[in-house]
LUMKOLKOL-254930 format. One record per residue (C-alpha): x, y, z. Coordinates in steps of 0.02 Angstrom, whole numbers, plus 50000, padded with zeros to 5 digits. Each point is the difference from the previous one (the first is absolute). Example, Ala and Ser with C-alpha at 12.3 -4.5 7.8 and 13.67 -1.06 7.14 Angstrom:
<pts>
506154977550390/500695017249967/
</pts>
This chain:
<pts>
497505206049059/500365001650183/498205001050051/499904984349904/501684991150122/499425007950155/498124991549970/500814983549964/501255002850166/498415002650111/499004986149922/501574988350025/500035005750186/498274998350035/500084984049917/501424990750111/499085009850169/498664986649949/501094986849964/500705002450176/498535001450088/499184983949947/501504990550037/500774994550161/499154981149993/500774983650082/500064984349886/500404982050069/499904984849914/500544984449991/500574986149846/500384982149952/500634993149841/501404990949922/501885006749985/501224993149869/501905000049995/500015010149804/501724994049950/499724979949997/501074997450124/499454983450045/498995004150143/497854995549992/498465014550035/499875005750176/498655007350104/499755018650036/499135008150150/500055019450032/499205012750070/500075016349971/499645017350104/499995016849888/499745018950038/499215009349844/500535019850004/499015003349835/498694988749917/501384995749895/501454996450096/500644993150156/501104990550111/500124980650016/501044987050134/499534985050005/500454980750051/500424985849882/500214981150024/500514988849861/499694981450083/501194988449899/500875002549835/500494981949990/501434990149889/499294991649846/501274988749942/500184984550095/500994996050139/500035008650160/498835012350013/500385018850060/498845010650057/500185018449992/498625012350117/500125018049961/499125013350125/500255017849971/499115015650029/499995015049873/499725021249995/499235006749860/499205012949894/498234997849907/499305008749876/498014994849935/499205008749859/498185002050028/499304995949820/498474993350054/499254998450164/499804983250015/501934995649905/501275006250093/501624996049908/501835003150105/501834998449988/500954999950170/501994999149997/500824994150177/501654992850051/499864983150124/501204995350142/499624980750002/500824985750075/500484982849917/500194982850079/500404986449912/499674980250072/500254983049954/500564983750085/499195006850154/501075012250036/500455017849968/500945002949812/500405017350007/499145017850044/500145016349904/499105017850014/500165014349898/499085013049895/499014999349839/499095015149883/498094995249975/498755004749845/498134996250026/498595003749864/498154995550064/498195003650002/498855005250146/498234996749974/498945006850144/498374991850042/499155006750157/500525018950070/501484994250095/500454981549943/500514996949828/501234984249906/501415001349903/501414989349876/501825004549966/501634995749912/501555003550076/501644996750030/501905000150101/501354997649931/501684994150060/499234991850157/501454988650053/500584999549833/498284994749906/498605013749923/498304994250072/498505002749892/498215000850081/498055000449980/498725001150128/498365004750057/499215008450156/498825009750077/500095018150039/499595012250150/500015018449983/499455012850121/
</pts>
């Protein structure tokens, strides 16, 4: 019985020696899509740019910051129109499980410091910044040895009092 432990100790060392050898790889990519305020609060779709810059420690998991820009969530009743621009930038953690070499699927949880402006009749409405607890689920699909794409789900919530829900697409780096 303890031949049988100490076997599966030594194959469970050997096993994460690998595992940290083949990691240590840089990731950096970049994403556009469409953000959405999730609660109807009466405000339309908005643009999303970000791009992201990752460490990986194992295959399987790494570290993520990255730099978001949501372009306009504007008003849609009628009347005067507000519009509210959101940039933030995140730290995360990612985690990919390798179930097929060319699917890559991932989860990465990060909390974003962003900034909020809101505008309308020309002028400046009101400006608010604060912190918000992020959730992402994706897929990686790599293509060439280094350069791969990728689509995601995510979300923040509480950013200046409205959850933001999110898809986009991109392209992927990793080296």
């Amino acid at each position: 019985m303890n031949l049988h432990i100490i076997r599966w100790v030594f194959a469970l060392l050997l096993l994460s020696a690998t595992q940290a050898y083949a990691g240590g790889t840089f990731v950096v990519s970049g994403m556009a899509g469409g953000a959405s305020p999730g609660d109807g609060s009466g405000y339309n779709n908005s643009t999303l740019v970000r791009l992201d810059g990752g460490y990986f420690l194992l295959p399987e998991f790494g570290f993520n910051l990255s730099v978001a820009n949501y372009n306009g969530f504007k008003t849609s009743g009628s009347g005067t129109e507000i519009d509210i621009k959101i940039t933030g930038g995140a730290l995360g953690v990612v985690g990919k499980w390798p179930v097929h070499p060319h699917v890559q699927p991932y989860v990465r949880l990060d909390y974003m410091r962003w900034n909020a402006e809101a505008t309308g009749l020309n002028r400046t409405l009101g400006k608010d910044q604060g912190g918000s607890a992020g959730l992402a689920v994706g897929v990686q699909v790599p293509i060439k040895k280094i350069f791969g794409a990728k689509a995601e789900v995510s979300g923040y919530n509480n950013v200046s009092g409205v959850n933001i829900r999110q898809i986009a697409i991109g392209w992927v780096l990793e080296f």
